[in-house]
Structures are given as structure tokens and as C-alpha cells.
GUDOVO-890240 format. One record per residue (C-alpha): z, y negated, x negated; residue number from 1; residue in three letters. Coordinates in pm, whole numbers. Example, Ala and Ser with C-alpha at 12.3 -4.5 7.8 and 13.67 -1.06 7.14 Angstrom:
<r><z>780</z><y>450</y><x>-1230</x><num>1</num><residu>Ala</residu></r>
<r><z>714</z><y>106</y><x>-1367</x><num>2</num><residu>Ser</residu></r>
//
This chain:
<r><z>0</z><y>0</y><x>0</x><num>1</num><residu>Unk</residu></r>
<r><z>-36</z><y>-363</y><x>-140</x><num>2</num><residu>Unk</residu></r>
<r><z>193</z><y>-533</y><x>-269</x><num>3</num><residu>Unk</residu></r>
<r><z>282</z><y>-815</y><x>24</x><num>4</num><residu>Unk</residu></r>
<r><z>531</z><y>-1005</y><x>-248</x><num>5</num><residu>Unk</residu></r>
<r><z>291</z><y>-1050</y><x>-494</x><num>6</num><residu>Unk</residu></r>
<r><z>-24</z><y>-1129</y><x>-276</x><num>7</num><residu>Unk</residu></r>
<r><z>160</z><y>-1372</y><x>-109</x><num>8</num><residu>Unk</residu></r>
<r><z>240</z><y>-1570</y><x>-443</x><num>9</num><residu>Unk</residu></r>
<r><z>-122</z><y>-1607</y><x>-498</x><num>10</num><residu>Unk</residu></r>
<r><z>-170</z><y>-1932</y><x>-272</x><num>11</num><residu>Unk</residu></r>
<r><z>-494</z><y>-1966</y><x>-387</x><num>12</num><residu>Unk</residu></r>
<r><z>-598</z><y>-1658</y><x>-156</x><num>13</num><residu>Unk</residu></r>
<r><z>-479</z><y>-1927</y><x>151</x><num>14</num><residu>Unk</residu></r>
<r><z>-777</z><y>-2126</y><x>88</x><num>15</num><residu>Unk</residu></r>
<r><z>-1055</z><y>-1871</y><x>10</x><num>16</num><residu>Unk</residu></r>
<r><z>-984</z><y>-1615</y><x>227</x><num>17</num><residu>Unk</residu></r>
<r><z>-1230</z><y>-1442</y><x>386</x><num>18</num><residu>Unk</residu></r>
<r><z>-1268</z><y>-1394</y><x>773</x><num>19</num><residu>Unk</residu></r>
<r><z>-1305</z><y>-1103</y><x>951</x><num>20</num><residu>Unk</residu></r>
<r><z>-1366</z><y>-1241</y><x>1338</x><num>21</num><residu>Unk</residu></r>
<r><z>-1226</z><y>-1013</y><x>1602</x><num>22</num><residu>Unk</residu></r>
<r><z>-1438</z><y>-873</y><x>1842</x><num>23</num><residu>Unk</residu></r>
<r><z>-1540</z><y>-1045</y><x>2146</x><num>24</num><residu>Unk</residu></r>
<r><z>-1771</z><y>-951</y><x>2470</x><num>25</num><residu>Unk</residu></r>
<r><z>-2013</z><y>-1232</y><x>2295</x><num>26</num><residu>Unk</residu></r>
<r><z>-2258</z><y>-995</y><x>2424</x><num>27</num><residu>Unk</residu></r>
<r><z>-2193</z><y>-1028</y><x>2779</x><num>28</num><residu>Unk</residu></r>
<r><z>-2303</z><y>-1323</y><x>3004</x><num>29</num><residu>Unk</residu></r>
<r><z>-2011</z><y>-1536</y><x>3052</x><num>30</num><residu>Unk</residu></r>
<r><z>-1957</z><y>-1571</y><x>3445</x><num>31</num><residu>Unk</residu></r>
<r><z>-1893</z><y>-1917</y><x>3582</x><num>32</num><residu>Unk</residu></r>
<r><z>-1625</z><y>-1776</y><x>3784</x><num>33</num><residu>Unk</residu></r>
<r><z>-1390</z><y>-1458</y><x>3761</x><num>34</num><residu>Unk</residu></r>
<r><z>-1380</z><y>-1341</y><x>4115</x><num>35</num><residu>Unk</residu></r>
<r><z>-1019</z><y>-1264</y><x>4249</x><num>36</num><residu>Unk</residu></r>
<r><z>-913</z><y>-1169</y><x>4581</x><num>37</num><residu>Unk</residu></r>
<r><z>-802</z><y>-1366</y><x>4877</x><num>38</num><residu>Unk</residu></r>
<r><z>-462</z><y>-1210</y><x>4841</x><num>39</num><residu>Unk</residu></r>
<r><z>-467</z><y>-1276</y><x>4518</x><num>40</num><residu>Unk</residu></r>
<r><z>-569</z><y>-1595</y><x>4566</x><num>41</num><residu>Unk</residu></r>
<r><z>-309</z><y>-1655</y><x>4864</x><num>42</num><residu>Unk</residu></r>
<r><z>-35</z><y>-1507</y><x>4589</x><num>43</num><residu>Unk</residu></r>
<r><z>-130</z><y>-1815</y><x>4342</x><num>44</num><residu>Unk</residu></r>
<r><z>-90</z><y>-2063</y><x>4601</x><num>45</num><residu>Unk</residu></r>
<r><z>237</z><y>-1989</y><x>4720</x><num>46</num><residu>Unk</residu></r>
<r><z>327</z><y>-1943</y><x>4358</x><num>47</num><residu>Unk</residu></r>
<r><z>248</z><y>-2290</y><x>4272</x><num>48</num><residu>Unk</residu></r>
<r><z>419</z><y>-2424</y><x>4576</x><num>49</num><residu>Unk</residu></r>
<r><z>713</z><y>-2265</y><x>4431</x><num>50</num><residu>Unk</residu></r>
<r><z>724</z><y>-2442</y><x>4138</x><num>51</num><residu>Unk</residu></r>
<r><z>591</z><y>-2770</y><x>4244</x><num>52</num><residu>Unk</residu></r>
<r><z>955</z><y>-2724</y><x>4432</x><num>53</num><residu>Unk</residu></r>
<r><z>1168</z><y>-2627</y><x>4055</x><num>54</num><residu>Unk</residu></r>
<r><z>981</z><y>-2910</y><x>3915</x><num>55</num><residu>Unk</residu></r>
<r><z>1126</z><y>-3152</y><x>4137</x><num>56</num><residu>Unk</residu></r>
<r><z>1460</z><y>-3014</y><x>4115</x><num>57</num><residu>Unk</residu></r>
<r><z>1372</z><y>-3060</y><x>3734</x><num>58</num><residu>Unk</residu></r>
<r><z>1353</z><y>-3416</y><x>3857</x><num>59</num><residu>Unk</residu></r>
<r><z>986</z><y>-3458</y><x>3731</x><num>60</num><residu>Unk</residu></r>
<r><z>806</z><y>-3704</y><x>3899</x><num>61</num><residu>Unk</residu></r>
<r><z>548</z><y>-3710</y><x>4175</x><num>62</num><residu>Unk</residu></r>
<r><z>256</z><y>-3778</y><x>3956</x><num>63</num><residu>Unk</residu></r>
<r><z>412</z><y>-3532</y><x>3668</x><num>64</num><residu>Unk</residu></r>
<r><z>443</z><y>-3238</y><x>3878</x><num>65</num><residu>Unk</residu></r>
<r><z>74</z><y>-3313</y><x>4044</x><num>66</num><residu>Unk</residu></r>
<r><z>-56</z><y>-3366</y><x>3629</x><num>67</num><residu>Unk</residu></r>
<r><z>153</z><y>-3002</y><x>3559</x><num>68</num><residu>Unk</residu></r>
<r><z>-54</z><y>-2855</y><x>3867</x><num>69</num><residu>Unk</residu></r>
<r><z>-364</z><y>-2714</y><x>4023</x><num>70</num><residu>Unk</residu></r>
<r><z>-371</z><y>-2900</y><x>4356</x><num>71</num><residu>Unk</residu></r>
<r><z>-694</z><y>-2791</y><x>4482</x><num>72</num><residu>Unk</residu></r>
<r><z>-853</z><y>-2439</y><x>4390</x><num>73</num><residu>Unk</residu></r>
<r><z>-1191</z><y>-2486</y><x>4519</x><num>74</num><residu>Unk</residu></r>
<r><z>-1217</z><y>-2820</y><x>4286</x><num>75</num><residu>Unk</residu></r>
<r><z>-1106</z><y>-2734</y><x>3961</x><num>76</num><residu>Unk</residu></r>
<r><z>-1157</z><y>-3055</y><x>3705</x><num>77</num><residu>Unk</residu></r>
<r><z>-910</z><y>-3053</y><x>3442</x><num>78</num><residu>Unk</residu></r>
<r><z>-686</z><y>-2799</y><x>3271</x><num>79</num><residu>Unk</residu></r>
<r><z>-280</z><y>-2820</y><x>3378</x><num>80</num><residu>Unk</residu></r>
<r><z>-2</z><y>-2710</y><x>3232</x><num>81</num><residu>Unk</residu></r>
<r><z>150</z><y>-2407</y><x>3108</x><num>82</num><residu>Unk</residu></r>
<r><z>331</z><y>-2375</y><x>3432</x><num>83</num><residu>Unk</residu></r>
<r><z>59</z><y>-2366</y><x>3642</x><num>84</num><residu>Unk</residu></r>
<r><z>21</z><y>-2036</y><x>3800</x><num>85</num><residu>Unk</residu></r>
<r><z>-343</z><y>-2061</y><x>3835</x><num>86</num><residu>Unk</residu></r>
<r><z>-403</z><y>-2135</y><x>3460</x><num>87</num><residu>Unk</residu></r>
<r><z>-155</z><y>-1840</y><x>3358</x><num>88</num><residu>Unk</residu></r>
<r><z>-333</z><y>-1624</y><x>3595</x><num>89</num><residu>Unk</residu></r>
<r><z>-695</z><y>-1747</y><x>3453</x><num>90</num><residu>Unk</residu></r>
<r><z>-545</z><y>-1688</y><x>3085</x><num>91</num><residu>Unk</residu></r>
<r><z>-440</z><y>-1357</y><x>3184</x><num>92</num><residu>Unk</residu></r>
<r><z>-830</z><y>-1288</y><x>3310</x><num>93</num><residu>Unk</residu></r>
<r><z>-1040</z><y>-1430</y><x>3048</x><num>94</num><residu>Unk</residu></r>
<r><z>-827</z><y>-1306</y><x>2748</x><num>95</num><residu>Unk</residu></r>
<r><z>-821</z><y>-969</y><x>2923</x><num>96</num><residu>Unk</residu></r>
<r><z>-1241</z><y>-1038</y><x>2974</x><num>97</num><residu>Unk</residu></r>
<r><z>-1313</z><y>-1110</y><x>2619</x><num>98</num><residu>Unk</residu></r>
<r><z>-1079</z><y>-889</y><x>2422</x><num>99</num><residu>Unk</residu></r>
<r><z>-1207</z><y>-572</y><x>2334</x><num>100</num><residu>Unk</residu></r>
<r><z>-1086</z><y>-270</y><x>2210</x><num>101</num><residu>Unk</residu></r>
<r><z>-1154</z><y>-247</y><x>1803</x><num>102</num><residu>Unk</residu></r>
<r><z>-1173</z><y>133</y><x>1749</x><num>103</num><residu>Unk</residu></r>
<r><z>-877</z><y>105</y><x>1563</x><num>104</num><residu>Unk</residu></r>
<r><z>-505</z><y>135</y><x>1587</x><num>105</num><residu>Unk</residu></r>
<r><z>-338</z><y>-204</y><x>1734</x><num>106</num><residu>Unk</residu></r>
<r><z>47</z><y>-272</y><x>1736</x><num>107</num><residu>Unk</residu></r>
<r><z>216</z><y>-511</y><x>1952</x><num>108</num><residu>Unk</residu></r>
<r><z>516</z><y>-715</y><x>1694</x><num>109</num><residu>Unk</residu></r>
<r><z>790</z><y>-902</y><x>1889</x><num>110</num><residu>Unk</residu></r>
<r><z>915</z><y>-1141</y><x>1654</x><num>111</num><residu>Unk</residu></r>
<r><z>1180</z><y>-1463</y><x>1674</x><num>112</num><residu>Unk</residu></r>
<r><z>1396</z><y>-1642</y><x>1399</x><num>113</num><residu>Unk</residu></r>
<r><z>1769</z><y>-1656</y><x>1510</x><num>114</num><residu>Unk</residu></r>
<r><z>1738</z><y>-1999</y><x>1325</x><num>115</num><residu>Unk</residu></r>
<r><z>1530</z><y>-2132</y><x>1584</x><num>116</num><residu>Unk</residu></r>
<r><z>1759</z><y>-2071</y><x>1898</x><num>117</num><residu>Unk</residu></r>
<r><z>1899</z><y>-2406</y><x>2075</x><num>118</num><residu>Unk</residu></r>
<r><z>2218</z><y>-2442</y><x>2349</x><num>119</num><residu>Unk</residu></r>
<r><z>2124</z><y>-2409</y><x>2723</x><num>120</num><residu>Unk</residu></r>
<r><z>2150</z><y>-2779</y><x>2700</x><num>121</num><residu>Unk</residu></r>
<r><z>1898</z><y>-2904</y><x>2393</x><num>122</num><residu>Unk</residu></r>
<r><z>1562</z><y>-2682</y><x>2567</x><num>123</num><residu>Unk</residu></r>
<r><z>1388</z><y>-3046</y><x>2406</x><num>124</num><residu>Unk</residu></r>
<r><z>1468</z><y>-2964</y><x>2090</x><num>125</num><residu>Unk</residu></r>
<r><z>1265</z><y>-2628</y><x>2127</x><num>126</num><residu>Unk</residu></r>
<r><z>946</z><y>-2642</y><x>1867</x><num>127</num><residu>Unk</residu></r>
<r><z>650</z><y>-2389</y><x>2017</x><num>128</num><residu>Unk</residu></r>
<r><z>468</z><y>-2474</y><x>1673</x><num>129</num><residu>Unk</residu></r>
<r><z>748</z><y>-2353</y><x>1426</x><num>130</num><residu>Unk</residu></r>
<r><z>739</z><y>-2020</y><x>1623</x><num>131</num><residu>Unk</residu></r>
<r><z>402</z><y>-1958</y><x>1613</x><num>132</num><residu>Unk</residu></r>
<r><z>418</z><y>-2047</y><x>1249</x><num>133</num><residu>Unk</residu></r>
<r><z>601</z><y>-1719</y><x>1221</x><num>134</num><residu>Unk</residu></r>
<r><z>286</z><y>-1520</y><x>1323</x><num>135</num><residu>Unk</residu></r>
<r><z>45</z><y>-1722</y><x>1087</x><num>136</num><residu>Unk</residu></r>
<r><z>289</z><y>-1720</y><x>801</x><num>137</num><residu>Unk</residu></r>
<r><z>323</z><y>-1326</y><x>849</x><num>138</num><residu>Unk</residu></r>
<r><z>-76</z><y>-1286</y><x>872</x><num>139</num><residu>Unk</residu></r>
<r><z>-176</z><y>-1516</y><x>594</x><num>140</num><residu>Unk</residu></r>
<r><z>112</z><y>-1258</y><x>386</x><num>141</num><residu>Unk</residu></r>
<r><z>-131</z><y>-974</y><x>493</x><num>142</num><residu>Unk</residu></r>
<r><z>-413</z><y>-1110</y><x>469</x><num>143</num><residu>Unk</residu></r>
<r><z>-325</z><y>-1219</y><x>61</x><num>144</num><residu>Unk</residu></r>
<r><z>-246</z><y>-842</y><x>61</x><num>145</num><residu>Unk</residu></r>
<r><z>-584</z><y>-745</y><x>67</x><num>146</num><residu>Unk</residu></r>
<r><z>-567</z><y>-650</y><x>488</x><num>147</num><residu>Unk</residu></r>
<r><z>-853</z><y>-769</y><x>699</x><num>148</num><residu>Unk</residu></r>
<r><z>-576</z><y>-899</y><x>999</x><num>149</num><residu>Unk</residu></r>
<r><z>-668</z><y>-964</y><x>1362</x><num>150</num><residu>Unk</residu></r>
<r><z>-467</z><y>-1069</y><x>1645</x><num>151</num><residu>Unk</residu></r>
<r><z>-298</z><y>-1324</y><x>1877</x><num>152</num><residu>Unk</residu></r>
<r><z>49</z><y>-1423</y><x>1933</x><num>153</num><residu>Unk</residu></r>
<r><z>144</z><y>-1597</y><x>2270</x><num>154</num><residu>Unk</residu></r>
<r><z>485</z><y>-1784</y><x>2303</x><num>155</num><residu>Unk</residu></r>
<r><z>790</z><y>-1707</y><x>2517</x><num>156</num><residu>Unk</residu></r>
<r><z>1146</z><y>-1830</y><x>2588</x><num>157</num><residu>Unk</residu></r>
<r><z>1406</z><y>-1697</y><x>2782</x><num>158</num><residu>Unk</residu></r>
<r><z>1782</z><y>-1762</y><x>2787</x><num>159</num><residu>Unk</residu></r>
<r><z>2047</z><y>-1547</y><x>2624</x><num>160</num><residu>Unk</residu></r>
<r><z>2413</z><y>-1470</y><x>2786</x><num>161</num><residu>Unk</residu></r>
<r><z>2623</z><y>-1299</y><x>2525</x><num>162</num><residu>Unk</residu></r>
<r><z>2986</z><y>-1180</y><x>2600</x><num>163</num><residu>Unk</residu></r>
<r><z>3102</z><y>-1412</y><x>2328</x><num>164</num><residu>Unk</residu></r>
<r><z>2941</z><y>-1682</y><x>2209</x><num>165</num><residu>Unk</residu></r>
<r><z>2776</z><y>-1960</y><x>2388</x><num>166</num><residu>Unk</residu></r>
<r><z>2414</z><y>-1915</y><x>2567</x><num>167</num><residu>Unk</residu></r>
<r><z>2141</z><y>-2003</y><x>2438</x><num>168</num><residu>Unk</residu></r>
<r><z>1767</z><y>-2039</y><x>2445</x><num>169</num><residu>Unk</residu></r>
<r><z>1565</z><y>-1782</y><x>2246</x><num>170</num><residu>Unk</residu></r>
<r><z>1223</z><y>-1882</y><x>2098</x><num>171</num><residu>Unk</residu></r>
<r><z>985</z><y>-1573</y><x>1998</x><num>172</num><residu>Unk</residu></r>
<r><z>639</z><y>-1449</y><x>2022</x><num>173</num><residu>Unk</residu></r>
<r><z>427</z><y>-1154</y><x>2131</x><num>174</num><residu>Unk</residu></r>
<r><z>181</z><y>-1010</y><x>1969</x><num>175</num><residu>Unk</residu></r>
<r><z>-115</z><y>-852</y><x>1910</x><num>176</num><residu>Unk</residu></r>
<r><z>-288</z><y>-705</y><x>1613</x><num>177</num><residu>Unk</residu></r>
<r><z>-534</z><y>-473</y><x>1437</x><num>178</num><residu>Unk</residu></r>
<r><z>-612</z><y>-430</y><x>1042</x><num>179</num><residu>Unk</residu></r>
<r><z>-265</z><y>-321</y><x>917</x><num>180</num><residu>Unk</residu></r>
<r><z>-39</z><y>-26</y><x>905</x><num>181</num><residu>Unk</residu></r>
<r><z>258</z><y>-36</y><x>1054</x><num>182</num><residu>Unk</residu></r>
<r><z>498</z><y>-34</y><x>699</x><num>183</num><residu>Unk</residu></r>
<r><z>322</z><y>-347</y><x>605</x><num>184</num><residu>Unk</residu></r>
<r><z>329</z><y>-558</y><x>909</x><num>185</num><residu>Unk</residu></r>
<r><z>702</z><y>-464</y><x>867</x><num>186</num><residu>Unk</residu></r>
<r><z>706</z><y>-613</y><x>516</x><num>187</num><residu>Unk</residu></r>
<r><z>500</z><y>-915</y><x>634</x><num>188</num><residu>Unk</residu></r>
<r><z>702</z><y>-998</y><x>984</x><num>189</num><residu>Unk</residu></r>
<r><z>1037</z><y>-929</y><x>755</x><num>190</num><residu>Unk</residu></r>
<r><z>1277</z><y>-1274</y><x>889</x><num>191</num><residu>Unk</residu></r>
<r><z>1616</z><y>-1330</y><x>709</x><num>192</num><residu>Unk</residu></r>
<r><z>1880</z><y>-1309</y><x>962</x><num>193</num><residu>Unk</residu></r>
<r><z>2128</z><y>-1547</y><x>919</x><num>194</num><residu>Unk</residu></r>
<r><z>2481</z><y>-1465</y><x>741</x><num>195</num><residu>Unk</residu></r>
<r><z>2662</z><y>-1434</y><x>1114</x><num>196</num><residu>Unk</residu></r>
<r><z>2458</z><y>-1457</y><x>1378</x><num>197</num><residu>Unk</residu></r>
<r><z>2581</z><y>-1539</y><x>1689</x><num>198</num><residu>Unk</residu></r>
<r><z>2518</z><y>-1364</y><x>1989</x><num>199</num><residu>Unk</residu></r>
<r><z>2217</z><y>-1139</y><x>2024</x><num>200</num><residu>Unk</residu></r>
<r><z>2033</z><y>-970</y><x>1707</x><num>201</num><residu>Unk</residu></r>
<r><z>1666</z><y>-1046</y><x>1751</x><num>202</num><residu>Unk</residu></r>
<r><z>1496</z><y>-787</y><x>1468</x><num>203</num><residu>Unk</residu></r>
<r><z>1103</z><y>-750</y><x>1454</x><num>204</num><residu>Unk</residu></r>
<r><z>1019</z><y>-494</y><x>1680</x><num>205</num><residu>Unk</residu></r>
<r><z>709</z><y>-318</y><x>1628</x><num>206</num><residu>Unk</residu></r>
<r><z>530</z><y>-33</y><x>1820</x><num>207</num><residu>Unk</residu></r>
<r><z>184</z><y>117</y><x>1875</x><num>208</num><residu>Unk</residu></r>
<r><z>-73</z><y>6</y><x>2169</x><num>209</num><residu>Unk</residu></r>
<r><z>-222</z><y>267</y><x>2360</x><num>210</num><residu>Unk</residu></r>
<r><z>-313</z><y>75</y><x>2640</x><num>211</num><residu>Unk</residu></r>
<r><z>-472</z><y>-248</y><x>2538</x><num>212</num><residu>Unk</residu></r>
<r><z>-513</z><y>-384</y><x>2889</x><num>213</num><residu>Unk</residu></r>
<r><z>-99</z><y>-320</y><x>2973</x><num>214</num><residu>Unk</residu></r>
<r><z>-50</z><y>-495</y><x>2637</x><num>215</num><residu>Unk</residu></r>
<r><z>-229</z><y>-807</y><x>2679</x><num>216</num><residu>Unk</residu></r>
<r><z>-41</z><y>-809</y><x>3047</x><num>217</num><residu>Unk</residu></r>
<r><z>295</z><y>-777</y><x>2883</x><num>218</num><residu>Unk</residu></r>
<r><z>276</z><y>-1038</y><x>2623</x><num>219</num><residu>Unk</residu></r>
<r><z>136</z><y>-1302</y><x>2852</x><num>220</num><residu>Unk</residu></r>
<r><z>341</z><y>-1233</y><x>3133</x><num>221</num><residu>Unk</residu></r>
<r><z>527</z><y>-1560</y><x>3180</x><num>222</num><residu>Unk</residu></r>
<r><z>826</z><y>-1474</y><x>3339</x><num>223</num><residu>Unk</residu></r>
<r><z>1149</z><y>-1681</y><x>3377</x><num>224</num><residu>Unk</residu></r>
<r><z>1407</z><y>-1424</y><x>3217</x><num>225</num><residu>Unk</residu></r>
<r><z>1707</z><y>-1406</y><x>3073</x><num>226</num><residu>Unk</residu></r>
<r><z>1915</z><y>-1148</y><x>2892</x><num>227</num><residu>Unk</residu></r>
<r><z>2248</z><y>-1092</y><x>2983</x><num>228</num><residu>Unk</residu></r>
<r><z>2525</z><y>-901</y><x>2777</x><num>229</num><residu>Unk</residu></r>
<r><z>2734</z><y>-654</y><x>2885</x><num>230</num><residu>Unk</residu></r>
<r><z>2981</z><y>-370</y><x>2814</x><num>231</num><residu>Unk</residu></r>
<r><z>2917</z><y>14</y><x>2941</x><num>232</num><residu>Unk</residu></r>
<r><z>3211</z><y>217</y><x>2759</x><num>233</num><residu>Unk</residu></r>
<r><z>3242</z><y>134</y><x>2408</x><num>234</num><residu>Unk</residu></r>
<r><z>2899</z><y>26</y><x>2364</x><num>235</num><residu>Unk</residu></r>
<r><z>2779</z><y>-323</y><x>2439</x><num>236</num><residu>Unk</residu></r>
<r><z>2436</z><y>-351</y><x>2570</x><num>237</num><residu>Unk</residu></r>
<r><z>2181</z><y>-555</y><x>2730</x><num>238</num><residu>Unk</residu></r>
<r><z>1980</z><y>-596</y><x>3048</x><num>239</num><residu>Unk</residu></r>
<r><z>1714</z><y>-878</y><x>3176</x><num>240</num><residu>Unk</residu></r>
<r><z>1837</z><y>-1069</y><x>3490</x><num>241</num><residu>Unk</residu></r>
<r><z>1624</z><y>-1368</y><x>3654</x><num>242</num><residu>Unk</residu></r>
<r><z>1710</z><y>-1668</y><x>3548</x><num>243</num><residu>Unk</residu></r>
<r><z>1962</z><y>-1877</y><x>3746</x><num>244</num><residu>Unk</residu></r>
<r><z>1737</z><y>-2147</y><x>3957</x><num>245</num><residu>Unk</residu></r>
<r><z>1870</z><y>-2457</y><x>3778</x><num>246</num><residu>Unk</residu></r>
<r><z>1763</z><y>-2272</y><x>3439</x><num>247</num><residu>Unk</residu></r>
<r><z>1488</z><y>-2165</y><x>3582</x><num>248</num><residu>Unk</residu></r>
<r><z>1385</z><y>-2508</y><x>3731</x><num>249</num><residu>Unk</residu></r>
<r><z>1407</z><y>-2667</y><x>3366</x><num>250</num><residu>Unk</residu></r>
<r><z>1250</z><y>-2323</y><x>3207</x><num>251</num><residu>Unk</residu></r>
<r><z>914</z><y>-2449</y><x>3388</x><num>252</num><residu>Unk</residu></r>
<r><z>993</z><y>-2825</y><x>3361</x><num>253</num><residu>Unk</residu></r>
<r><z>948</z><y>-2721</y><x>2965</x><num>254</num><residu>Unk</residu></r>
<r><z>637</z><y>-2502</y><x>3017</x><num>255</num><residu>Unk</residu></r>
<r><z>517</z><y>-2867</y><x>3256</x><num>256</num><residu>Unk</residu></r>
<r><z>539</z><y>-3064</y><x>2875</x><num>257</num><residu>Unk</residu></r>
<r><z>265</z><y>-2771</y><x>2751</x><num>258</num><residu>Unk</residu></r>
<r><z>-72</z><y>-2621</y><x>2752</x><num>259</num><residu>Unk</residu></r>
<r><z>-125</z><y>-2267</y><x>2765</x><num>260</num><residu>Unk</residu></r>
<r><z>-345</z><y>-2324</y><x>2470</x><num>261</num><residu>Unk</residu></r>
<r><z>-69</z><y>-2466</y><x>2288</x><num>262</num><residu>Unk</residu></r>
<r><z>184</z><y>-2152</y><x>2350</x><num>263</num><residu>Unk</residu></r>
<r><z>-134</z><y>-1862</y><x>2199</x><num>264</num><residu>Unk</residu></r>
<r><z>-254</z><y>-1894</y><x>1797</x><num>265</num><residu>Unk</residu></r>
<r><z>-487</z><y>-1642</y><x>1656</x><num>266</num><residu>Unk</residu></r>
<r><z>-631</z><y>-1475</y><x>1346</x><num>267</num><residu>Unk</residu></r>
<r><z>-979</z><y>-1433</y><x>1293</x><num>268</num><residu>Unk</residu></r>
<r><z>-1094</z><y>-1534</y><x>1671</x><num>269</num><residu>Unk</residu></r>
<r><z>-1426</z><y>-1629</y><x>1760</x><num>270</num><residu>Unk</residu></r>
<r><z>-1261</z><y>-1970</y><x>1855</x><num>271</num><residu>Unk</residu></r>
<r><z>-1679</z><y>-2053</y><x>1977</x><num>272</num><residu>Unk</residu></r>
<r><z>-1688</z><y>-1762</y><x>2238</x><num>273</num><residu>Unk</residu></r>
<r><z>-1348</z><y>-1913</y><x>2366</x><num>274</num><residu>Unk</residu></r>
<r><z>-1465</z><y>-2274</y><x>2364</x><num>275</num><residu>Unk</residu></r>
<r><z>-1759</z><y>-2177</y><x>2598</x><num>276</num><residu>Unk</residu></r>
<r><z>-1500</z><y>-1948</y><x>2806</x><num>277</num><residu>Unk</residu></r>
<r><z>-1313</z><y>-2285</y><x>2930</x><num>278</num><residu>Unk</residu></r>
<r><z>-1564</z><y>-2344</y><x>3213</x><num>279</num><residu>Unk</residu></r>
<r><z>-1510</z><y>-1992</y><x>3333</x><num>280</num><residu>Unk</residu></r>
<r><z>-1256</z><y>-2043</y><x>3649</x><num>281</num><residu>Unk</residu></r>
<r><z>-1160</z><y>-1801</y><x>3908</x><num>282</num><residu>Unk</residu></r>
<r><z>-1306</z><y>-1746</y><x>4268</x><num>283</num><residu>Unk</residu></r>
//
């Protein structure tokens, strides 16, 4: 295996790199419009009324909460914001439309530095960017390795409730990725935990993909979660509750402030094939 250490003190690798772009259905004709079901359709609309309803108890403004949202679904001129459940949905279907299967073995890596988690109270203070720079940092390790890395890495956040300790907001990532074995995306993805960390233990977690499709659904799932400690015996353990509302009004208040863009980076993505994907809506 290469030596991740030593490729990643070459820095000159960073800038000459070469680029190994992940497969996309470039072939295929891009539709205008993914078709989706009237129930599914109905499902979206009630969704966003929803929220439009956590935003204002969020106490977001009139014209913030119509910016953060799709109003009308049959007139569709600008992108909104992360919260919107139309754009998550329309992520969800164009990502799922232009990925393709690479013949080769992915893993999904869950990922998240314990440096990087904030009180219930500070969700501002948050950084999507230094997350993400996790994922690059990790690839551009593999990549000075000698290992032709492909993938994406989408954003998530969900609150932590830990027997002792005070809650707190966890930053990580999800993702995808093909062109590595499993020891050295270990080795690259390695994060020093802090001396005593509080509350939960966030290690990388890494495991095969068999089913691509289920995969891409899980890591761009954008649900309001939180995990909640607990005690069964001797052991302590964990389980994932919703969110209490007023968390979960101020968990999409903070995805309101974002892009869905701005919450996925990539390695080696045709970033042309998605450029002319953004005028591909659903119907």
C-alpha cells in the first residue's frame, strides 16, 4: 500500500495532480424535467408548508422564508435554499440520475472532527466549509498516495444529548467514494480526537456499498435528528430521536442561510455535466 504520510508531504503533488473524472450519464439526453408523481408531488407541498411554519417560529422574516422557498412548482425561476424540500428532493433525483455505478468497489466514510462541535446555542458559529475540508483534505492525502480517488461528500448536522455533558451540535459528512481500499481511506480519514472529549465519540466509520442507489439516499437524506444518550444495564448507548420542534425550527432556519450546493464537494466530478443538470427540474 502507499505510503499516505509521505505522499502527503509532497505538496507539490496538490498542484499537478492528475484527474480522473467520475463517471457520469454524459451519454444520456438530459431531460428538462424529472417526472415525479402527483403524490409525490402533493408530499413536497405539504412538506414545504411545514417548514415555511418552523421558519417563522425561527422568527425569519416574510420575505426570508419566501427567498428560503419554492412558492410555486409549476414556475420554477431561481434555486432556494437548502431547506427547501423541493430542491432536496430534486438533489436527491439528479445526483441519483447522473451517478453511475463504476465497476468497482465504493465505500460510504462518515466522518466529523469533535473539534468542530458548537453548544445548542452558537448553531451560527457552525462552518459547513471547514467540514467539508475534512473530505478534500483526506482525498488530496490519497490522491498524493498514488490512488486515482472519486467521490462526494454531502453535509449534515444533528444535535447530540449525552447523559453528562452539555448538548451540542455535531458537524460531519457523508460520503461517497471509489479508487481506494478500505486500509487506506482509514489512514487518509484518520482525525485526532481530542485529549477528553466530551460527550459522544464520533470515529470515522467506514463500510462497503452494495447498493449504490440506498447509499446516495442515505447520505442526502436531510433529516432533522438528534442522538440521544442513554443507559441499558451497564452499557451506555445511543439511539436517534426527532429533534425537539424549537431545535428543529432553528435546524432548518440554518439550512434557510444555505444552498444545497454549498452543503456537497466532490473529487474528480464532471462539474460541466452538473452545470448543464441545473435546468433539469421536476414534473
Amino acid at each position: 500500500m502507499p505510503n499516505i504520510s509521505s505522499g502527503y508531504r509532497q505538496r507539490y503533488a496538490r498542484y499537478g495532480a492528475p484527474r480522473h473524472p467520475l463517471t457520469l450519464a454524459t451519454s444520456l439526453p438530459l431531460p428538462p424535467r424529472l417526472p415525479i408523481t402527483d403524490r409525490e408531488r402533493t408530499a413536497i407541498e405539504r412538506s414545504r408548508d411545514r417548514v415555511a411554519r418552523l421558519l417563522e417560529e425561527a422568527e425569519l422574516t416574510s420575505g426570508a422564508i419566501q427567498s428560503a422557498l419554492q412558492s410555486d412548482l409549476d414556475n420554477i425561476a431561481n434555486r432556494r435554499s437548502a431547506a427547501c424540500p423541493y430542491e432536496q428532493e430534486r438533489a436527491k433525483r439528479l445526483i441519483g440520475y447522473l451517478l453511475r455505478d463504476q465497476g468497482e468497489q465504493a465505500y460510504m466514510v462518515t466522518a466529523g472532527n469533535p473539534r468542530l462541535r458548537v453548544p445548542l446555542d452558537r448553531l451560527s458559529q457552525v462552518d459547513v466549509q471547514r467540514t467539508l475540508r475534512l473530505f478534500r483534505t483526506a482525498c488530496q492525502r490519497l490522491v498524493d498516495a498514488g490512488y486515482q480517488v472519486k467521490g462526494l461528500a454531502v453535509f449534515e448536522l444533528h444535535a447530540c444529548f449525552p447523559i453528562v455533558g452539555e448538548a451540542f451540535w455535531e458537524p460531519h459528512f457523508h460520503a461517497i467514494l471509489w479508487g481506494a481500499p478500505q486500509e487506506a481511506l482509514r489512514a487518509a480519514f484518520s482525525i485526532r480526537m481530542p485529549s477528553a472529549p466530551s460527550g459522544r465519540r464520533r470515529p470515522v466509520h467506514i463500510r462497503q456499498v452494495y447498493n449504490l442507489r440506498g447509499a446516495l439516499k442515505y447520505c442526502l437524506k436531510s433529516s432533522a435528528s438528534a442522538s440521544v444518550q442513554y443507559r441499558k444495564g451497564e452499557s451506555v448507548r445511543w439511539r436517534n430521536n426527532r429533534l425537539p420542534r424549537v431545535l428543529e425550527a432553528i435546524w432548518h432556519a440554518f439550512l434557510a442561510r444555505h444552498r444545497i450546493a454549498q452543503l456537497i464537494t466532490a473529487r474528480s466530478l464532471d462539474l460541466g455535466v452538473l452545470r448543464r443538470s441545473m435546468q433539469c427540474e421536476l414534473s
